[in-house]
Structure formats: C-alpha cells, structure tokens
Backbone of each chain as ProteinMPNN parsed JSONL, in Angstrom:
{"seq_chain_A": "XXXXXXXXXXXXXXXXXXXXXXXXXXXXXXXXXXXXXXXXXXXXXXXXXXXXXXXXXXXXXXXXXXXXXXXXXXXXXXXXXXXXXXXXXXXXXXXXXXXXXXXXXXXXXXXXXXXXXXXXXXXXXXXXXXXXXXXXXXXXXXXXX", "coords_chain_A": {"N_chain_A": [[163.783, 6.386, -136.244], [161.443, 5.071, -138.265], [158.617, 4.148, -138.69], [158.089, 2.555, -140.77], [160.182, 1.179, -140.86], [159.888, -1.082, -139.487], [158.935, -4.561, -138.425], [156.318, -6.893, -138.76], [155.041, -7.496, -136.254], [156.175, -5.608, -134.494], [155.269, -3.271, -135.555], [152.658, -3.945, -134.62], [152.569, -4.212, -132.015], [153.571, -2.04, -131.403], [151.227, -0.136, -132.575], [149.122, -1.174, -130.708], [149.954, -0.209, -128.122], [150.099, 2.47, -128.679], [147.273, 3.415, -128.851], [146.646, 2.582, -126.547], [147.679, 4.549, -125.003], [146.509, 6.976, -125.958], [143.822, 6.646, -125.863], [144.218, 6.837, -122.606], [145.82, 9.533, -122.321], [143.367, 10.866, -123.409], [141.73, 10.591, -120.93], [142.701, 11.754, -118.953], [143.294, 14.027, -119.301], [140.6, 14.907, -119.617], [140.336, 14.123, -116.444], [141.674, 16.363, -115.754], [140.577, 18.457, -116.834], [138.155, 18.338, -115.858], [138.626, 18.539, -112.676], [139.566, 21.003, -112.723], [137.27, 22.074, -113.012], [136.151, 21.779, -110.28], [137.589, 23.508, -108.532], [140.388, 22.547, -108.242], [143.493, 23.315, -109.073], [146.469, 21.391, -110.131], [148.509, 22.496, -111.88], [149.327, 25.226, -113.773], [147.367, 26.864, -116.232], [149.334, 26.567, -119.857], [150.594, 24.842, -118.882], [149.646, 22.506, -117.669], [148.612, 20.807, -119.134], [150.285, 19.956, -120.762], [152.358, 18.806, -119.467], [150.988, 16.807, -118.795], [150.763, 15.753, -121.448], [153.56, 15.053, -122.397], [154.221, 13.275, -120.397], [152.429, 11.41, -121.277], [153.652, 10.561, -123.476], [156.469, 9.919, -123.002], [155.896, 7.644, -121.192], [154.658, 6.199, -123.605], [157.106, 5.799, -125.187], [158.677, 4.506, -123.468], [157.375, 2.092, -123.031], [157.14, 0.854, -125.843], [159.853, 0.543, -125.866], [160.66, -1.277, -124.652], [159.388, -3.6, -124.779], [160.319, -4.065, -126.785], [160.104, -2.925, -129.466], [160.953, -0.335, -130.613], [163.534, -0.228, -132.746], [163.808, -1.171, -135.724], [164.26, -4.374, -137.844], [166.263, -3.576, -139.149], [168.169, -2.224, -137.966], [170.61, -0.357, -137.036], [172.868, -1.261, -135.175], [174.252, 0.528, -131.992], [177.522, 0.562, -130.886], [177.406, -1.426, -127.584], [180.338, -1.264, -126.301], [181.45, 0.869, -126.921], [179.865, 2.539, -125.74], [179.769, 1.972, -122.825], [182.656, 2.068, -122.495], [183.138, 5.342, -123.274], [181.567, 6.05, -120.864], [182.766, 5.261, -118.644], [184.926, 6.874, -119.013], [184.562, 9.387, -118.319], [183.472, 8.903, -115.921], [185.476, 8.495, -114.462], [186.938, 11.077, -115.482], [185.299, 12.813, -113.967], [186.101, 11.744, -111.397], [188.705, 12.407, -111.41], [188.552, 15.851, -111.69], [187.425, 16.321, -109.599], [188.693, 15.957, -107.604], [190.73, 17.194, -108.46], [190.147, 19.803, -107.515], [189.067, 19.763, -104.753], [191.764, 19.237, -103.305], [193.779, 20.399, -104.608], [192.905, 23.597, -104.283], [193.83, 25.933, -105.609], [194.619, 25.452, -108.509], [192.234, 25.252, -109.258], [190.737, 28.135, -110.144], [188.139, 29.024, -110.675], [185.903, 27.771, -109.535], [183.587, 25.245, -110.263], [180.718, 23.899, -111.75], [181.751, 20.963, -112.878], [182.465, 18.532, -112.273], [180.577, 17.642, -110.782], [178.27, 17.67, -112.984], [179.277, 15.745, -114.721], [179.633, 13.399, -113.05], [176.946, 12.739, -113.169], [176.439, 12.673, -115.592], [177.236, 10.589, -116.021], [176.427, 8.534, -114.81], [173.444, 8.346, -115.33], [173.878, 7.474, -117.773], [174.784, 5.127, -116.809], [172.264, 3.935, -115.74], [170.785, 4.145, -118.014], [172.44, 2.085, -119.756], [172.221, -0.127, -117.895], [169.119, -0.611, -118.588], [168.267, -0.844, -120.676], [170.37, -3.446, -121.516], [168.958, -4.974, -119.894], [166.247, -4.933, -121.111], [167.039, -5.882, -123.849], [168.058, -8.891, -122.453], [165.081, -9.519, -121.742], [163.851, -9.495, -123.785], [165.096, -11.304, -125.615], [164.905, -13.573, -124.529], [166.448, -15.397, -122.655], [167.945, -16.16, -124.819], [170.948, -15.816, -127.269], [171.822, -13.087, -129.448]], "CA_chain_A": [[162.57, 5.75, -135.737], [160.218, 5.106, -138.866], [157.846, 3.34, -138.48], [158.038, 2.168, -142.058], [161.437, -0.544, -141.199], [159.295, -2.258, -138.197], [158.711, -5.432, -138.73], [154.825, -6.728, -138.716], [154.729, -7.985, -135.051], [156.485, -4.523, -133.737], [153.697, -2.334, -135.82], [151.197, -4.425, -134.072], [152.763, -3.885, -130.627], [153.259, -0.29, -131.441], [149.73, 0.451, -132.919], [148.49, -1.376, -129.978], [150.155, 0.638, -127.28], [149.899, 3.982, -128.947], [145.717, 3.319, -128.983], [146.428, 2.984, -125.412], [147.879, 6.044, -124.574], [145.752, 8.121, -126.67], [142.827, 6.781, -124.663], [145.154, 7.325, -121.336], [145.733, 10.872, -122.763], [142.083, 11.484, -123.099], [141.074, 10.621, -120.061], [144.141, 12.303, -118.067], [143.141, 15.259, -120.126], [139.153, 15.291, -118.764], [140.087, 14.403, -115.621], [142.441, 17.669, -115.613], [139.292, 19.538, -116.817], [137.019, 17.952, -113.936], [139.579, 18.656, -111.252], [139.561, 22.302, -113.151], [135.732, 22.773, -112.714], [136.137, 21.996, -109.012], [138.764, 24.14, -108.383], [141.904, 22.105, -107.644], [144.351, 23.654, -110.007], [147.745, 21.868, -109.86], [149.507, 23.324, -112.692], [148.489, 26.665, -114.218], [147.162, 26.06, -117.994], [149.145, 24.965, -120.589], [151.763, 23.514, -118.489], [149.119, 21.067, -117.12], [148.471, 20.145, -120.491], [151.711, 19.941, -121.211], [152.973, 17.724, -118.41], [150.267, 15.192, -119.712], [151.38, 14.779, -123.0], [155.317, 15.113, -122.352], [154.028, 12.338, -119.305], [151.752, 10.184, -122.063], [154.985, 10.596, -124.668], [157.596, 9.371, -122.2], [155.542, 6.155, -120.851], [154.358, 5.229, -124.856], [158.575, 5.272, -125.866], [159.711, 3.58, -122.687], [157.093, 0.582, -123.539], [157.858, 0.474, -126.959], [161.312, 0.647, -125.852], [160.747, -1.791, -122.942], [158.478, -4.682, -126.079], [161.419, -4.29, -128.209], [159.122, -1.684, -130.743], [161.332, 0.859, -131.079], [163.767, 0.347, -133.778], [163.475, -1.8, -136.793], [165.144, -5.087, -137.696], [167.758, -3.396, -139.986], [168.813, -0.52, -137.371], [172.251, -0.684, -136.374], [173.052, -1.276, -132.996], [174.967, 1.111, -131.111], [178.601, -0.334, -130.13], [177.908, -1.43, -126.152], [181.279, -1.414, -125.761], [181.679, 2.515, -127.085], [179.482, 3.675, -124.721], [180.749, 2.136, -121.664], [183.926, 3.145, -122.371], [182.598, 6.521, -122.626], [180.984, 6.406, -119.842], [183.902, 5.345, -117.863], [186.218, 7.495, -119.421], [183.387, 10.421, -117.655], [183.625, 8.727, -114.411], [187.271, 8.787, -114.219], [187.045, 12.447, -115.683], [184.695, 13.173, -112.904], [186.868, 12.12, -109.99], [190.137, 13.62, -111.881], [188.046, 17.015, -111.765], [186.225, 16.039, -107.992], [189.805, 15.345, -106.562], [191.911, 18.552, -108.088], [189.004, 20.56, -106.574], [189.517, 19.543, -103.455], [193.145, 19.126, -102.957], [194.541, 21.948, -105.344], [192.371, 24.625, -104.809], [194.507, 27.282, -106.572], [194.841, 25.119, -109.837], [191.296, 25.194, -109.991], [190.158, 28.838, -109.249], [186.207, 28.98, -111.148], [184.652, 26.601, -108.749], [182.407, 24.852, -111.423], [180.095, 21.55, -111.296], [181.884, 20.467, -114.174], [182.409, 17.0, -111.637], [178.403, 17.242, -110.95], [177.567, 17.145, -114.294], [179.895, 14.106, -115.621], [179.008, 12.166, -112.431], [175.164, 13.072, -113.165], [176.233, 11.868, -117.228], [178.15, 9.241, -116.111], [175.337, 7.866, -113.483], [172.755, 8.274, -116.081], [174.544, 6.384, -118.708], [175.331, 3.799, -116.326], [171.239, 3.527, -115.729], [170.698, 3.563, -119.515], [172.84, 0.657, -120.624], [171.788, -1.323, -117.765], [167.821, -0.861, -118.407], [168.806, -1.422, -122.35], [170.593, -4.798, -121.368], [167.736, -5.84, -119.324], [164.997, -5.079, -121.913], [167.668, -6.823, -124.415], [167.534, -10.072, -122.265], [163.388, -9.992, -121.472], [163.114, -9.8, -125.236], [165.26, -12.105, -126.188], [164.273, -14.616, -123.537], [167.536, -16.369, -122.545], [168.983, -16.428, -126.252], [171.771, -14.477, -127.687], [171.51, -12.708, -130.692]], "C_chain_A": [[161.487, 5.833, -136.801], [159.641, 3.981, -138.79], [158.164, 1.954, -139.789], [159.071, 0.534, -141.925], [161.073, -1.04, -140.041], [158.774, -3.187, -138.756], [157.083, -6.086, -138.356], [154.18, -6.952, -136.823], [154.904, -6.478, -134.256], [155.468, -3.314, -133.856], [152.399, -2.309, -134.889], [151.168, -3.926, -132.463], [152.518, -2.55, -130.482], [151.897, 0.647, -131.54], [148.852, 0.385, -131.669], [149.069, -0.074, -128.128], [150.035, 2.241, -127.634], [148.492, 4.473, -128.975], [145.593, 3.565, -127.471], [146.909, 3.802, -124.659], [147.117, 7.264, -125.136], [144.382, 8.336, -125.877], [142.925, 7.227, -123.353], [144.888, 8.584, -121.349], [144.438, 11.401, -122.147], [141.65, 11.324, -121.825], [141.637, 11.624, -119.114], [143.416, 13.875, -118.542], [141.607, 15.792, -119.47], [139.046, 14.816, -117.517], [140.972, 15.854, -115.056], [141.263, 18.933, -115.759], [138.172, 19.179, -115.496], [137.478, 19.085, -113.111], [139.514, 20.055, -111.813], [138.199, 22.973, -112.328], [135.434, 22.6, -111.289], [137.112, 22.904, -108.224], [139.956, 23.961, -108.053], [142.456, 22.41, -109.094], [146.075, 22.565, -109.355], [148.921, 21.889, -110.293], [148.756, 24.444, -113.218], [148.613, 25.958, -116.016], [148.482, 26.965, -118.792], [150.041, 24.214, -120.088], [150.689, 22.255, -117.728], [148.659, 20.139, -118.137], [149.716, 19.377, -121.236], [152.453, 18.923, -120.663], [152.063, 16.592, -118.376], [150.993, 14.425, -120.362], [152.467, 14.476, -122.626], [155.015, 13.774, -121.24], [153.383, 10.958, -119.955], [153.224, 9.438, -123.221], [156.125, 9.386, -123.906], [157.212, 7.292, -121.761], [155.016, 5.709, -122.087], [156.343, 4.893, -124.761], [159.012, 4.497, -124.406], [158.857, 2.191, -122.717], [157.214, -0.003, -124.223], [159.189, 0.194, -126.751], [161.1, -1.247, -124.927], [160.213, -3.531, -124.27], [159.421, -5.034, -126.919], [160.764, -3.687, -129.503], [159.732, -0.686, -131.366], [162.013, 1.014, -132.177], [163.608, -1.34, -134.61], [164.522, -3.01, -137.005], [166.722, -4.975, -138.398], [168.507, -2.205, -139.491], [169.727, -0.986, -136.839], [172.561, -0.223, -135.162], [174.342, -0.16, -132.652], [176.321, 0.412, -130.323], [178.022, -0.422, -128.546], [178.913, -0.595, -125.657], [182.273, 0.437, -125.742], [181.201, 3.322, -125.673], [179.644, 3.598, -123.219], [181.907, 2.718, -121.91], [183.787, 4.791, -122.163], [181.721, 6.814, -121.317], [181.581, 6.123, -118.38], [185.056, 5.948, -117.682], [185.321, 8.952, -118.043], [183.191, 10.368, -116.505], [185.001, 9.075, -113.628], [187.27, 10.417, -114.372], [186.776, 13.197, -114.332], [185.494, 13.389, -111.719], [188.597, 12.898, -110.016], [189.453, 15.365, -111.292], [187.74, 17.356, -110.064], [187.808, 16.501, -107.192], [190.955, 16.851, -106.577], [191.171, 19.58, -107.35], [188.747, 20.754, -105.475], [190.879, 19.283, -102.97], [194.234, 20.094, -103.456], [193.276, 22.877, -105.662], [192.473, 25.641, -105.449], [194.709, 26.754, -107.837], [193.915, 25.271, -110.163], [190.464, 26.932, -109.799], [188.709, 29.069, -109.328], [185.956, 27.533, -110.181], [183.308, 26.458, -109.422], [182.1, 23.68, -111.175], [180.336, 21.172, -112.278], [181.868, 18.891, -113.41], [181.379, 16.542, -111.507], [177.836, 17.137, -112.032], [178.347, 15.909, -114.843], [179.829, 13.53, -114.584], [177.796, 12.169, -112.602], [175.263, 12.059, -114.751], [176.555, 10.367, -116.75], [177.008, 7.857, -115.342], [174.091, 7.87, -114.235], [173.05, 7.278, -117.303], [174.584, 5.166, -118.434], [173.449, 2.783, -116.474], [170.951, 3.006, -116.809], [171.204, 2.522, -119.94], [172.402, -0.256, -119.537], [169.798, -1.366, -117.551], [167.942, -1.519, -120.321], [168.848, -2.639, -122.099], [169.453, -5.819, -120.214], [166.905, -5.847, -120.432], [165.739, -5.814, -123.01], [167.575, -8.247, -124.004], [166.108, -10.148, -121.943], [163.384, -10.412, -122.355], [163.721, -10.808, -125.95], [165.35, -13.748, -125.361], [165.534, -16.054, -123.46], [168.447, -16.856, -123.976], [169.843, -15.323, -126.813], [171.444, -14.225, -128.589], [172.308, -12.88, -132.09]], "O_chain_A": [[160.54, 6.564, -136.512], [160.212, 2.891, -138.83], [158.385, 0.758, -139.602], [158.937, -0.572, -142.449], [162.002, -1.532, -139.4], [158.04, -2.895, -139.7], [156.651, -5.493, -137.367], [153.094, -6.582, -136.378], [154.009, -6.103, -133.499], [154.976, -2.62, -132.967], [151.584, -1.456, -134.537], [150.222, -3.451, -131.835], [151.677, -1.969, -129.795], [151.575, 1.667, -130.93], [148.064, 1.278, -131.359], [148.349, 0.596, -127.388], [149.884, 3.087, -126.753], [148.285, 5.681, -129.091], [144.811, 4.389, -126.998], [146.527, 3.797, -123.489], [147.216, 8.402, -124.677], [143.884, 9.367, -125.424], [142.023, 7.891, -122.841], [143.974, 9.034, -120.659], [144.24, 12.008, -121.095], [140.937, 12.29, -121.555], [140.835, 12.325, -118.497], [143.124, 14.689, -117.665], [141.484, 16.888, -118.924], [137.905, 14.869, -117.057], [140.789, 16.262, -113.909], [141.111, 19.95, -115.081], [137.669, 19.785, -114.551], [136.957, 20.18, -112.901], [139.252, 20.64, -110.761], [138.079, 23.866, -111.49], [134.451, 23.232, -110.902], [137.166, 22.687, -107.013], [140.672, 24.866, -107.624], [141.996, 21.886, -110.108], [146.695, 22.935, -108.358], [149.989, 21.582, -109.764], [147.538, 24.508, -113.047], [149.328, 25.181, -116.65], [148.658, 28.093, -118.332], [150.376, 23.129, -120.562], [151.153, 21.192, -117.315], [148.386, 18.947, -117.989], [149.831, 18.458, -122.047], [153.157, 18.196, -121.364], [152.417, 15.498, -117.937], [151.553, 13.333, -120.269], [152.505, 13.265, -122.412], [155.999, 13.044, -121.357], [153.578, 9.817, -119.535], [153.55, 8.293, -123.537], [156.421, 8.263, -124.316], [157.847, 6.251, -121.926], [154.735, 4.52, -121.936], [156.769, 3.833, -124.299], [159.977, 3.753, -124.586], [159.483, 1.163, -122.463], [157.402, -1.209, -124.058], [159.711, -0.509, -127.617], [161.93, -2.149, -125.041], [161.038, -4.442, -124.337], [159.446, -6.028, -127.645], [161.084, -4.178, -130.585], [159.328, -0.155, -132.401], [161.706, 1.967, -132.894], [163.341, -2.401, -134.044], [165.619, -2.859, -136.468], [167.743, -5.661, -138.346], [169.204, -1.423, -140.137], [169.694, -2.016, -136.167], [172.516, 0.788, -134.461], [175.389, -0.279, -133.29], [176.163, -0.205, -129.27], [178.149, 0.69, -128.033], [178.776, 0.388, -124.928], [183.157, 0.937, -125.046], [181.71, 4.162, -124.932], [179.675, 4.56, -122.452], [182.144, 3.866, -121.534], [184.199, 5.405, -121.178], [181.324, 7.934, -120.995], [181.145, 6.533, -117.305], [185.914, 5.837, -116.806], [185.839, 9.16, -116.946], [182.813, 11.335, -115.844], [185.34, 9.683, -112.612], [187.603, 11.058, -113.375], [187.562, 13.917, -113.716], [185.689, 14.441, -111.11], [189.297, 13.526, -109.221], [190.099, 15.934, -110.413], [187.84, 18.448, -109.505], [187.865, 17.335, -106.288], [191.605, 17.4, -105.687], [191.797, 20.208, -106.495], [188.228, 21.795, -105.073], [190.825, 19.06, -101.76], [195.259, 20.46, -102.882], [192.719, 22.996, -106.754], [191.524, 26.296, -105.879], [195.066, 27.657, -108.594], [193.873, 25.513, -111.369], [189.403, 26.825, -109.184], [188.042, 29.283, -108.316], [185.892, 26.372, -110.586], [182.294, 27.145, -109.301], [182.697, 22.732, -110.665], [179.364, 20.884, -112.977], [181.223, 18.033, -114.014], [181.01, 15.424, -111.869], [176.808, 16.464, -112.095], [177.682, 15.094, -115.483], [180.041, 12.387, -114.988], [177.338, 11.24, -111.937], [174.538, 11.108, -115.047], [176.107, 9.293, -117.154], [176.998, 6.631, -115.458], [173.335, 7.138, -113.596], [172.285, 6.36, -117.598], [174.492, 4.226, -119.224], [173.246, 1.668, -116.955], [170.81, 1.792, -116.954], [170.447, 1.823, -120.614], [172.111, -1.363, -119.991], [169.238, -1.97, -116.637], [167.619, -2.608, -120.795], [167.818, -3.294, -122.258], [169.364, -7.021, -119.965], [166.767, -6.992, -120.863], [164.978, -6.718, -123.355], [167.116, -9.018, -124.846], [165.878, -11.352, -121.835], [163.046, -11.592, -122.442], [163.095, -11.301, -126.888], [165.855, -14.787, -125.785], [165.518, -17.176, -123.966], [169.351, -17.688, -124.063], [169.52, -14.135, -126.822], [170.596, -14.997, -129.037], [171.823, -12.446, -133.135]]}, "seq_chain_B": "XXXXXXXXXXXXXXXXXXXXXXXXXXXXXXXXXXXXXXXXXXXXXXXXXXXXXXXXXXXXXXXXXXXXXX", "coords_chain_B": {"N_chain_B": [[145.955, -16.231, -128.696], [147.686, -19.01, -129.083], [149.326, -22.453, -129.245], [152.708, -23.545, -128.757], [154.662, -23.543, -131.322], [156.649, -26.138, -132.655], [156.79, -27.23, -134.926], [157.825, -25.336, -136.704], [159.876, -25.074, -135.28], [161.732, -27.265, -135.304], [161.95, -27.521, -137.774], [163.06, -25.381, -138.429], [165.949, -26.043, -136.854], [166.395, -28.151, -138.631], [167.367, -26.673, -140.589], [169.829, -26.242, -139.915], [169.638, -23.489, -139.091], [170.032, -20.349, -136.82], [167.856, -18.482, -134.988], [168.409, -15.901, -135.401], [169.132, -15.475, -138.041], [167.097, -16.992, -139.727], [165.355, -14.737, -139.337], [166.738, -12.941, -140.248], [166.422, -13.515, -142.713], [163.953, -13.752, -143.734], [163.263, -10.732, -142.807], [162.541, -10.202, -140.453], [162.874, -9.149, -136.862], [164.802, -11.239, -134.748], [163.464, -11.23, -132.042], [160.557, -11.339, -133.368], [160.424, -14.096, -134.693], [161.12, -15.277, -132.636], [158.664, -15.32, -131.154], [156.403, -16.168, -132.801], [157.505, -19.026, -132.419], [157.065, -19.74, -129.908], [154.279, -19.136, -129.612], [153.586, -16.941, -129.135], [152.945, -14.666, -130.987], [150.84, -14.221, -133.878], [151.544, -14.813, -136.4], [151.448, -13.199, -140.329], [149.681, -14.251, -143.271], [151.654, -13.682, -145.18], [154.04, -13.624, -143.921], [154.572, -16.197, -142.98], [154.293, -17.225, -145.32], [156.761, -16.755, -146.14], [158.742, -17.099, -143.98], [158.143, -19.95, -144.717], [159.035, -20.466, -147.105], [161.791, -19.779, -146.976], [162.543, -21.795, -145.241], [162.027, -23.822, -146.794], [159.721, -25.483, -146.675], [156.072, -26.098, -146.983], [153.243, -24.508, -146.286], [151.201, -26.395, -144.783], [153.012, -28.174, -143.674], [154.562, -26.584, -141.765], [152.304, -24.711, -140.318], [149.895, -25.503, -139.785], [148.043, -27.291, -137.797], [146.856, -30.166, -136.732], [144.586, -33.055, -134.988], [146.994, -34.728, -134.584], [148.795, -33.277, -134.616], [148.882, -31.232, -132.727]], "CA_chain_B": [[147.353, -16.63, -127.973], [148.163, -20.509, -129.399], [150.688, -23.081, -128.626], [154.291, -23.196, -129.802], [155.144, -24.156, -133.008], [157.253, -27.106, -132.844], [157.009, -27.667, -136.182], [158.838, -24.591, -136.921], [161.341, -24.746, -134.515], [162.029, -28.152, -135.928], [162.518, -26.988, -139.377], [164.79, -24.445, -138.142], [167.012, -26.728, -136.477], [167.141, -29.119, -139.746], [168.02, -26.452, -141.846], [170.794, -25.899, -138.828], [169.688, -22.144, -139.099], [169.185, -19.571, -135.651], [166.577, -17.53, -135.077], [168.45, -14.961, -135.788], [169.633, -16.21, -139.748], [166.009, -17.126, -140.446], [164.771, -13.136, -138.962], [167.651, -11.911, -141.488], [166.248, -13.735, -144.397], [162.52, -12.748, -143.431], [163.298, -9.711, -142.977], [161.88, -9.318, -139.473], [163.423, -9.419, -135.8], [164.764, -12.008, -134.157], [161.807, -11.242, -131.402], [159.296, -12.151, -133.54], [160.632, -15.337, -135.016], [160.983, -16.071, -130.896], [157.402, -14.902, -130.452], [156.262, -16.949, -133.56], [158.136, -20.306, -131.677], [156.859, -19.999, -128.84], [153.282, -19.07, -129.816], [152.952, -15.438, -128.487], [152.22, -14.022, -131.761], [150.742, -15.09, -135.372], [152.127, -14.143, -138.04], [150.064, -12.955, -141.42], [149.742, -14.67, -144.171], [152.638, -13.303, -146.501], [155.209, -13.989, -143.653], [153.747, -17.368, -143.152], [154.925, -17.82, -146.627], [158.346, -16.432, -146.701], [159.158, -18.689, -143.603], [158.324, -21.05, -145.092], [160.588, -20.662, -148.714], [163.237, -19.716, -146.177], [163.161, -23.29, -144.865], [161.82, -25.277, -147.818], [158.604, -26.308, -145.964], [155.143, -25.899, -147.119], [151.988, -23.928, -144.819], [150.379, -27.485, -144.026], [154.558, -28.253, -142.497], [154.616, -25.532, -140.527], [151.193, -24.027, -139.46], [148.68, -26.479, -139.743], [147.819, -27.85, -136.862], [145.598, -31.274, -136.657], [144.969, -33.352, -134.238], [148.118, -35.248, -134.296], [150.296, -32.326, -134.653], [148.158, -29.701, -132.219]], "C_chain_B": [[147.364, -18.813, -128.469], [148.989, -21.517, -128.916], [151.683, -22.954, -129.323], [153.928, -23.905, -130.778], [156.243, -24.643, -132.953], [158.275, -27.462, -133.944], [158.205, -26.935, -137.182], [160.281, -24.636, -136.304], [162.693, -25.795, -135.055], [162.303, -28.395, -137.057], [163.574, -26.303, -139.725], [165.735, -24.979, -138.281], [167.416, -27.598, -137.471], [167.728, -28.354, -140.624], [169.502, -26.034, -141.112], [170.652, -23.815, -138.853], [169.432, -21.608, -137.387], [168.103, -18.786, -135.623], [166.933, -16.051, -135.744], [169.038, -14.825, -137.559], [168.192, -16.1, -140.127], [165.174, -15.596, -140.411], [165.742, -12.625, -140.256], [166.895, -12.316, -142.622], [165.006, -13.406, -144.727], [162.207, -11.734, -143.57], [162.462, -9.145, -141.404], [162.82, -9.873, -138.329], [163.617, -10.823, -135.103], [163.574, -12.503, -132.661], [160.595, -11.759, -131.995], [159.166, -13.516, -134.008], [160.264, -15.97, -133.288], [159.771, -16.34, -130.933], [156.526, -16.1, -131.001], [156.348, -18.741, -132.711], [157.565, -20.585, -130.779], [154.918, -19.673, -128.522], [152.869, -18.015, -129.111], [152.322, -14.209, -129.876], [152.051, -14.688, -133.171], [151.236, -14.416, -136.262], [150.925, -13.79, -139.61], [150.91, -13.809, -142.405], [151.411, -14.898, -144.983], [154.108, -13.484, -145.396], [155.401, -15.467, -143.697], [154.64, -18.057, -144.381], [156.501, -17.607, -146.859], [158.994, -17.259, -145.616], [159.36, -19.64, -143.961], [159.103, -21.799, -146.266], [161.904, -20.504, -148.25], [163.845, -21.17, -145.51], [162.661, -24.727, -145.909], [160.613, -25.904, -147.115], [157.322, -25.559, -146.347], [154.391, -25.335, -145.803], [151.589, -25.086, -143.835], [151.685, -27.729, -143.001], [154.574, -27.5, -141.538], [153.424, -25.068, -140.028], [150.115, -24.36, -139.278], [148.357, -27.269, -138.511], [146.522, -28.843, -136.461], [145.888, -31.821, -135.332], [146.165, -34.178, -133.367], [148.923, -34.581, -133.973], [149.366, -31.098, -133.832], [148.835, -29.291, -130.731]], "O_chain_B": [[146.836, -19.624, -127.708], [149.426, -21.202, -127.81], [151.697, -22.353, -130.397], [153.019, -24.716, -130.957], [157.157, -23.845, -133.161], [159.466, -27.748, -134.063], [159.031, -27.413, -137.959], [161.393, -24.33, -136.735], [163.891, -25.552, -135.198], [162.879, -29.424, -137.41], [164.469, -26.336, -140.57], [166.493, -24.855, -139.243], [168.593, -27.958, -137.465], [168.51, -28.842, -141.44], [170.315, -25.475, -141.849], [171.605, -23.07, -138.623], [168.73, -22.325, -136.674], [167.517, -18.573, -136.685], [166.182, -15.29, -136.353], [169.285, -13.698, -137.988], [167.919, -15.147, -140.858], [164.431, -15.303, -141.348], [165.272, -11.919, -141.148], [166.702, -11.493, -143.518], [164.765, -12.847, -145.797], [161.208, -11.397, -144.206], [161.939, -8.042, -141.241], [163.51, -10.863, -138.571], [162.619, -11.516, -134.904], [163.085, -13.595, -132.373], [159.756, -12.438, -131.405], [158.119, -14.146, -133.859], [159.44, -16.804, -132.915], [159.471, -17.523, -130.778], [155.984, -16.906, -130.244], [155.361, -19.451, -132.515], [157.397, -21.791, -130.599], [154.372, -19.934, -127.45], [151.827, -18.088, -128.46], [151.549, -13.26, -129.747], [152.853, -15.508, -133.618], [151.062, -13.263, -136.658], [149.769, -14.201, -139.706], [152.118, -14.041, -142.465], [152.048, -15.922, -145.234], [155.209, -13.485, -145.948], [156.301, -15.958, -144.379], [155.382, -19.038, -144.378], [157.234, -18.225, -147.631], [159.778, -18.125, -146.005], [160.372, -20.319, -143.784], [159.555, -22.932, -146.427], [162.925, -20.9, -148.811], [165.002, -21.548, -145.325], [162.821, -25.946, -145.845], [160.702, -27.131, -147.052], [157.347, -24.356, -146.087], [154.719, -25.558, -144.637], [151.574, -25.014, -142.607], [151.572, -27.557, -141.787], [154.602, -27.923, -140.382], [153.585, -24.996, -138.809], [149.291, -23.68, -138.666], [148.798, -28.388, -138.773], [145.454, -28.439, -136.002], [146.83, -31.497, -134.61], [146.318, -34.297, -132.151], [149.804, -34.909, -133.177], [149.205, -30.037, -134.435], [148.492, -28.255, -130.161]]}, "name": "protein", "num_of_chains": 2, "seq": "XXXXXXXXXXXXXXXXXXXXXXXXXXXXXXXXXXXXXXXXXXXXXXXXXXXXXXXXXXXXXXXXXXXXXXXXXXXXXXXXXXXXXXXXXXXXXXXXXXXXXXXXXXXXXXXXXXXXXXXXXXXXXXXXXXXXXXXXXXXXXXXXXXXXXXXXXXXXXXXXXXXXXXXXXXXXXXXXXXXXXXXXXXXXXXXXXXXXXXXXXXXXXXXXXXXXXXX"}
C-alpha cells in the first residue's frame, strides 16, 4: 500500500477522504472529552481513545477500499479463483471436522472448535470476496477489466 | 464535475484501444480513464498530455470544449 504507485485520481480520492477522517477523528475525540467532563464514561481512558482511532482507521480503508484507492494501477491482483478454492476447501474441511465430531466421538477425543474456526474463516472469506466483487463492479461501472 | 468526454471516448474507439490498454499505457487505472469518460474527474495537465500521445490526438481534440463540441 504506497501511496507513491497511486495513480493521480486515487491520491486525490485518498487525500480527500483521509482530510475527512482526521476532522471526524477530531471531533469524535472532543466529543469523548465533553462526554468526559460530564461524567458519562463509556470506555475507561486509553481504550476510548483507542476505539476511536482503530474505529476512524477501519472506516478511512474500507472507503478507500470501497472508491477503488487502495492499491495502485501496477498491484497484482490476487488470483479470485485461489481464494475461493481455499475457501471452499475450509468449508468442506469444516463439515469433515463438524461431522466426525458428532458421529465418531472416540476418533475425536480433544473436543476442539477447530470446525468453529474454519466455518468462522470460511464465512468470513465468503463475505470478503463478495464485498471485493461488488466494489470491483461499482468501480468499474458495468465494464470488465 | 463536467460532461463526458466524447471526444475521448471516440478516439479510443478509433485507435480500437479499451480503457483498460489506454490506463496501461498512461500508467493509471482503468477507473480513472472511466472517470475521465464519463466526466467525474479532470485530469491534470501532464496526463492530459500523455492521453493524448497515447492516441495521437492533440489537447484542442480531446479537451477543448467549444460551443459545437460542449
């Protein structure tokens, strides 16, 4: 992610949304001190500081992400087709794991969420490529690439 | 915010290039060539120009806009 291989339109987008989170920030930030000086606490300091930024951070990269800002015109795309597969191979894993767990309980004897975590990856993944392939067609507005 | 650029799009299509051929030779995203086309963003100067050696068409060809061509 350098800035440096964005192309002049993505800078502009970027510069422009990162001006407006900084202002966001600040304000988020003095109304946290307000709400301080009246006494509604409701995080203890610095995690309320903390859960700002990490909260300003998250909504700048998912607009940049969301504008088409994030990577540059010479960044190499990520196979699709890799990461479904992986991410079907993880689903399948899942109910392989889900299914001996419940039907051979003596093959499995550690009762582990190894099935809750690769349906949690697998169900996350699935979200990710299809918010990707949406912000892929907004931005490229009915044309392939 | 402007209107499309026609003129460009129409330059494109003679040199039979895509949007995404003329972004490679630019050197910038196929998004902004779109954006460019469709008149969501301007371009500066110095791309202005490399568009335009990319399709053989002078500034007045492509970005000039009179009243015939507005």
């Amino acid at each position: 992610m350098r800035k440096g291989q964005l192309d002049e339109m993505q800078r502009q987008i970027r510069d422009r949304i990162g001006n407006q989170m900084f202002i966001l920030m600040s304000y988020l930030l003095l109304l946290d001190i307000g709400l301080y000086g009246f006494g509604f606490r409701w995080l203890s300091y610095p995690m309320n500081v903390f859960v700002i930024m990490i909260g300003c951070m998250c909504y700048y990269l998912a607009r940049i992400i969301w504008q088409g800002a994030y990577a540059g015109p010479n960044a190499k795309r990520t196979g699709l087709k890799v990461v479904i597969i992986n991410t079907v191979t993880a689903l399948i894993a899942a109910l392989i794991v889900w299914f001996v767990n419940n039907h051979y309980p003596a093959a499995s004897p550690d009762d582990s969420n190894g099935a809750m975590v690769l349906f949690i990856f697998g169900g996350v993944a699935l979200i990710i490529i299809s918010v990707v392939s949406l912000c892929r067609r907004r931005n490229n507005k009915g044309q392939d690439d | 915010m402007v209107g499309k650029n026609l003129s460009l799009k129409s330059a494109r299509a003679a040199k039979d290039m895509s949007q995404k051929e003329l972004a490679d030779v630019v050197g910038v995203t196929r998004q902004t060539i779109n954006a460019i086309e469709s008149g969501d963003y301007n371009p500066s100067i110095n791309l202005c120009i490399a568009i335009c050696k990319a399709l053989g068409k002078t500034l007045n060809d492509l970005f000039w806009e009179d009243d015939d061509n507005a």
